[in-house]
C-alpha positions as CSV (number, residue, x, y, z in Angstrom):
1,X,65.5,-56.1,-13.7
2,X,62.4,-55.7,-11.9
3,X,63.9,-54.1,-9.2
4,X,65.3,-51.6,-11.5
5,X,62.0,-50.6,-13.3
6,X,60.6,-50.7,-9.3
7,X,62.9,-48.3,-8.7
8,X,62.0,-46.5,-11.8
9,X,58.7,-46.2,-11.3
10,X,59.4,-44.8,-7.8
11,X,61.9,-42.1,-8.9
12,X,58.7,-41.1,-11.7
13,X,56.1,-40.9,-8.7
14,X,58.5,-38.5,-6.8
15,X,59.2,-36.2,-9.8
16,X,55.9,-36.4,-10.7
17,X,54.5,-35.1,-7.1
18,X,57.6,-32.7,-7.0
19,X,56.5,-30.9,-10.0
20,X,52.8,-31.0,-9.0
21,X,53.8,-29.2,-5.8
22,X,55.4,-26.9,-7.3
23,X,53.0,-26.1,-10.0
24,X,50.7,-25.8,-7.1
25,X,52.7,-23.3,-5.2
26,X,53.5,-21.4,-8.2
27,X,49.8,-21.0,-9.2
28,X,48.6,-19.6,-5.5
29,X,52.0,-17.2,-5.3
30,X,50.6,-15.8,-8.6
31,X,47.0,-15.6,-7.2
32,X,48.3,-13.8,-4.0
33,X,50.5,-11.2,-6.0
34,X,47.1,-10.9,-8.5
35,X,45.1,-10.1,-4.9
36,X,47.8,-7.9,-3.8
37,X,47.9,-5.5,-7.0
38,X,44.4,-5.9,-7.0
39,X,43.7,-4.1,-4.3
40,X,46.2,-1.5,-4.4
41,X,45.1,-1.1,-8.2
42,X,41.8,-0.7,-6.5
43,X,42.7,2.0,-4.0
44,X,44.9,4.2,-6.2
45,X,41.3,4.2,-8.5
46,X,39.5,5.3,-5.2
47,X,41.8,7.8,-4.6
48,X,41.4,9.2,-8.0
49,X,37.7,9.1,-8.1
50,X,37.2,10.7,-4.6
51,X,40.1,13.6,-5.6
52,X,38.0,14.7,-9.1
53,X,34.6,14.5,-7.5
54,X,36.3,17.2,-4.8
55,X,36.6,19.4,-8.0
56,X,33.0,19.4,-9.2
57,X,31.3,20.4,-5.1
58,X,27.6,22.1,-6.3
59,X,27.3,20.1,-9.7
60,X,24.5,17.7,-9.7
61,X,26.3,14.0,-10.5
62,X,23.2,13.3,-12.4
63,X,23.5,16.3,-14.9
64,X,27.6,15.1,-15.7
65,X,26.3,11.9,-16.8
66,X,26.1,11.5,-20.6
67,X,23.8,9.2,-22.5
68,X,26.1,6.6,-22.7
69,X,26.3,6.8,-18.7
70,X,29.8,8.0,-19.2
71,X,30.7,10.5,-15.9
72,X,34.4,11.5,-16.6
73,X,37.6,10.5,-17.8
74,X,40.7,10.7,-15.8
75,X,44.1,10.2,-17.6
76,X,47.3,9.2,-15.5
77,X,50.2,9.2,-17.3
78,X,52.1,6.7,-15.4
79,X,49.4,4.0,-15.6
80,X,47.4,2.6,-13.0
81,X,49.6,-0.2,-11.3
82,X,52.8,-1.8,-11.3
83,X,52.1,-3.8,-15.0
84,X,51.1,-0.6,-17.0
85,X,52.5,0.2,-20.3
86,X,52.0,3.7,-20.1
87,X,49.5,6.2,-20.0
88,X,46.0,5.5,-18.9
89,X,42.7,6.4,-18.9
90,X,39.9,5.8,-16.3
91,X,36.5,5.8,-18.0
92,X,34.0,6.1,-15.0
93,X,30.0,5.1,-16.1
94,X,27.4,4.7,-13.3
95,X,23.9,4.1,-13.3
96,X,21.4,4.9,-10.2
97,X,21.9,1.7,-7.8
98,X,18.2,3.2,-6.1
99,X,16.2,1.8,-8.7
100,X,16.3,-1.6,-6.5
101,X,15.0,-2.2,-2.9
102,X,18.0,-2.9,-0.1
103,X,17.3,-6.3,1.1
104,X,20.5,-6.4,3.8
105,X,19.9,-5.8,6.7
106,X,23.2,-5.7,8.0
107,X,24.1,-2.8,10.2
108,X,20.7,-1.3,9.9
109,X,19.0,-0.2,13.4
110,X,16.0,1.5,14.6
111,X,14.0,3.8,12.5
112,X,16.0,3.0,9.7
113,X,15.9,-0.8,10.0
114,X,12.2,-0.5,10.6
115,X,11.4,1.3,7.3
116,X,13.9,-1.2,5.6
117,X,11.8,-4.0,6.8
118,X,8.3,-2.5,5.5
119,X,9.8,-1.7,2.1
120,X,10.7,-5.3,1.7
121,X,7.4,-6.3,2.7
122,X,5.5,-4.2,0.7
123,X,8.2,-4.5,-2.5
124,X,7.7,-8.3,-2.4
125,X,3.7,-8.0,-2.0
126,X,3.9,-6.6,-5.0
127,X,6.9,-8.0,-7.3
128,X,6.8,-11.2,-5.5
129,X,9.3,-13.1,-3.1
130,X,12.7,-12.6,-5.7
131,X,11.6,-8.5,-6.1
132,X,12.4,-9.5,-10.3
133,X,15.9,-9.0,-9.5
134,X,15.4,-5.3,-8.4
135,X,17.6,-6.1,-5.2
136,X,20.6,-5.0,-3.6
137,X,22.8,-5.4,-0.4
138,X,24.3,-1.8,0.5
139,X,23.2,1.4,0.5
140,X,20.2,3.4,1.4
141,X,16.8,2.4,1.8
142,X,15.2,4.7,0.4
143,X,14.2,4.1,-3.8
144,X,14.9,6.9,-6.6
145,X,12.0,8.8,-7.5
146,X,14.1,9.5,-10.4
147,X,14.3,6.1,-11.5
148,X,12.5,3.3,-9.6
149,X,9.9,1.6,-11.2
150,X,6.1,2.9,-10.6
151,X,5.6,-0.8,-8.8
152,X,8.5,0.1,-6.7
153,X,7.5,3.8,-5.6
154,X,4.1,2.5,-4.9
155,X,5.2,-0.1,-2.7
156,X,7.5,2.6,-0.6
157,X,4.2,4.7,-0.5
158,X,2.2,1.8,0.9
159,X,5.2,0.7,3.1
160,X,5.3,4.7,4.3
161,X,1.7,5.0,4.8
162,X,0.8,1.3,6.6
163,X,-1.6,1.2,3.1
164,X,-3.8,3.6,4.8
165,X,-3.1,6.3,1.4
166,X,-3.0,5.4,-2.0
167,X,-0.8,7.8,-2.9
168,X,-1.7,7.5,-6.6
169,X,-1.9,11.1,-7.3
170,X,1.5,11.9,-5.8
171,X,3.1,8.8,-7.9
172,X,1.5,9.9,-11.5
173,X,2.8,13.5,-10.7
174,X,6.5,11.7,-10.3
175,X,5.9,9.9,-13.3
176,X,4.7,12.8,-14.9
177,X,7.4,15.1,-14.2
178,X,10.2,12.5,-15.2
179,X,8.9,12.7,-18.4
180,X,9.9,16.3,-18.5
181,X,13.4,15.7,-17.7
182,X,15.1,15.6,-14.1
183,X,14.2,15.6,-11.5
184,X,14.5,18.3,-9.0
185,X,14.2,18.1,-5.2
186,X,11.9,21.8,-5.4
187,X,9.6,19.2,-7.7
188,X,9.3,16.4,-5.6
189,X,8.9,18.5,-2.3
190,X,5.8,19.9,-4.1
191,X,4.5,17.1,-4.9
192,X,4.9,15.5,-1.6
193,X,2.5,18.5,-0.1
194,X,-0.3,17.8,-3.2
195,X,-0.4,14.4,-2.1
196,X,-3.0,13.9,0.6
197,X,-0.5,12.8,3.0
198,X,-0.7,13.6,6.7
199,X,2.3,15.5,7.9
200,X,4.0,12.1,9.6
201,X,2.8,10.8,5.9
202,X,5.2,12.9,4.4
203,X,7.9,12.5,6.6
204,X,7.4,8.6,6.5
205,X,7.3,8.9,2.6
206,X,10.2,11.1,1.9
207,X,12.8,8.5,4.2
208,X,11.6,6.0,1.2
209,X,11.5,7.6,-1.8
210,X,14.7,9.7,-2.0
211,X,14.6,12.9,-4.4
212,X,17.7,12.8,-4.8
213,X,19.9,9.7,-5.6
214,X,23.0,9.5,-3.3
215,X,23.6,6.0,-4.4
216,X,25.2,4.7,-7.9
217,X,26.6,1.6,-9.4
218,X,30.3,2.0,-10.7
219,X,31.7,0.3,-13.3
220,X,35.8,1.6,-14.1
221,X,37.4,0.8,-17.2
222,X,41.4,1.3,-17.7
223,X,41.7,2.0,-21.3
224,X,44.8,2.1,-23.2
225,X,45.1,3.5,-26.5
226,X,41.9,2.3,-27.3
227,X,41.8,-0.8,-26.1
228,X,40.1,-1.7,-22.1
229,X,42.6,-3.9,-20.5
230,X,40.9,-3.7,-16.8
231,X,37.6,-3.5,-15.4
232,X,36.3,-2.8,-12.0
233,X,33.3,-2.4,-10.6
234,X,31.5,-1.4,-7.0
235,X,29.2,1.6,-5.8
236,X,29.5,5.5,-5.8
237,X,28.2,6.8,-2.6
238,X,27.6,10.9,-3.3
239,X,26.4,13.7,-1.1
240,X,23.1,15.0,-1.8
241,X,22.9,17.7,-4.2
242,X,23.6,21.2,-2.6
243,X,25.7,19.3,0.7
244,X,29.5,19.7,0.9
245,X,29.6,23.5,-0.6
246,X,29.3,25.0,3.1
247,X,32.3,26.2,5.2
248,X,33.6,22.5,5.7
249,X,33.5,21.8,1.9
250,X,37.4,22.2,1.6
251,X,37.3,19.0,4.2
252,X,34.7,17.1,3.7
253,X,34.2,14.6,1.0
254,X,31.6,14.6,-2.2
255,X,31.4,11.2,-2.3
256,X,33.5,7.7,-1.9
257,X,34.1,4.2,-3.8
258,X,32.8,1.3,-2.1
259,X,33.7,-2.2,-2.8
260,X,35.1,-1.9,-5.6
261,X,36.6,-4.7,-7.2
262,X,38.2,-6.4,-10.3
263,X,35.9,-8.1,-13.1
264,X,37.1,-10.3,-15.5
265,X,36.6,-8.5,-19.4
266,X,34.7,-11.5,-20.3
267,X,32.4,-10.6,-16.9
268,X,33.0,-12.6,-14.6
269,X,35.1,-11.7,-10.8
270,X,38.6,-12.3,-10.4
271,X,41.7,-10.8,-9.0
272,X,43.9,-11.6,-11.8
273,X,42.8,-10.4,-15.1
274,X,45.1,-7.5,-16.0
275,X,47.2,-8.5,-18.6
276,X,49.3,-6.7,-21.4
């Protein structure tokens, strides 16, 4: 008899791991097909954004974003990836990405990573050591005179000028002429010239505070009906305002998607929230 329930015990053990095993395997096959649709999900969406923005060369991204944020909506009738139940929309919202100070490094060199560093330097001097959260990893270095805070464009101007110019008139006649509405380049250029700067001043100044923002967060939803059922989101790197509509605008490209990649509805990352 003992031997039996031995034996028993032993049979349970080994059906037990079995099915643990296989549970196991079954979970990361399901995580690798998640990844897999993921990104193709991810570059069928690229490819959509990139093909509409070649449709609207000499618009101003800024001036097609509503209040909500909202850019565009793109249907496809077919869905978005292999799971769809249908039609689908892409609802495309951005929001300038410039309003933070780059604090990667990566890939940076020279004259470029040599401003980079000063911005830092001078962003932290005056935000302290975390920057208040206005960080980011990609993009350019320069800030949005459109929308970076008045700490932040004052710390460009003080990275741009080795604190040797205030700048305090230039950055109140910023201020002052967001408050009227955009932004135009014509506007900042002028106010770059009023500004006391020495010529190498405002060269120095204008690679830091950007006129014109080239560089958005992207958030993606995939409605259906009226009901989101994906989310992803990345960057939106654009062409400034007035490139692209020259003789090589039939080839070259307004903009591209970067990194963009699935988020969970309730907000956090994954690669395997689409469901139906």
């Amino acid at each position: 008899m003992p031997m039996v329930l031995l034996l028993t015990l032993m049979v349970g053990v080994i059906v037990a791991s079995l099915m643990e095993r296989q549970s196991a395997y079954s979970l990361t096959s399901r995580r690798q097909v998640g990844q897999y649709e993921s990104h193709h999900i991810a570059r069928s969406i690229n490819s959509a954004v990139e093909a509409w923005l070649q449709t609207v060369r000499g618009r101003p991204i800024r001036e097609m974003i509503d209040s909500e944020g909202k850019l565009v909506e793109i249907r496809c009738d077919g869905g978005f990836g292999p799971r769809s139940g249908g039609s689908e929309t892409l609802r495309l919202f951005l929001k300038d990405a410039q309003d933070r100070v780059r604090v990667d490094f990566a890939g940076l060199t020279g004259q470029t990573l040599q401003d980079a560093q000063r911005l830092v330097r001078a962003a932290k001097d005056a935000l302290g050591d975390d920057l208040g959260g206005l960080s980011r990893a990609l993009g350019p270095v320069a800030v949005s005179a459109g929308s970076a805070s008045q700490e932040l464009i004052e710390a460009a101007v003080s990275a741009a000028t080795d604190s040797s110019t205030s700048g305090t008139g230039f950055v109140s006649t910023l201020l002052e002429l967001r408050g009227q509405g955009p932004l135009t380049a014509q506007a900042f250029n002028q106010a770059l010239i009023d500004g006391g700067f020495t010529p190498e001043q405002q060269a120095s100044v204008a690679r830091l505070v950007a006129s014109d923002t080239t560089f958005w967060s992207l958030r993606v939803d995939v409605v259906q009906g009226d009901r989101v059922v994906d989310r992803y989101e990345g960057y939106l790197s654009s062409t400034p305002q007035g490139r692209g509509a020259g003789s090589g605008a039939a080839t070259s490209r307004r903009g591209n998607v970067i990194g963009l990649e699935r988020i969970r509805l309730d907000g956090s990352s994954g690669s395997d929230s689409r469901t139906r």
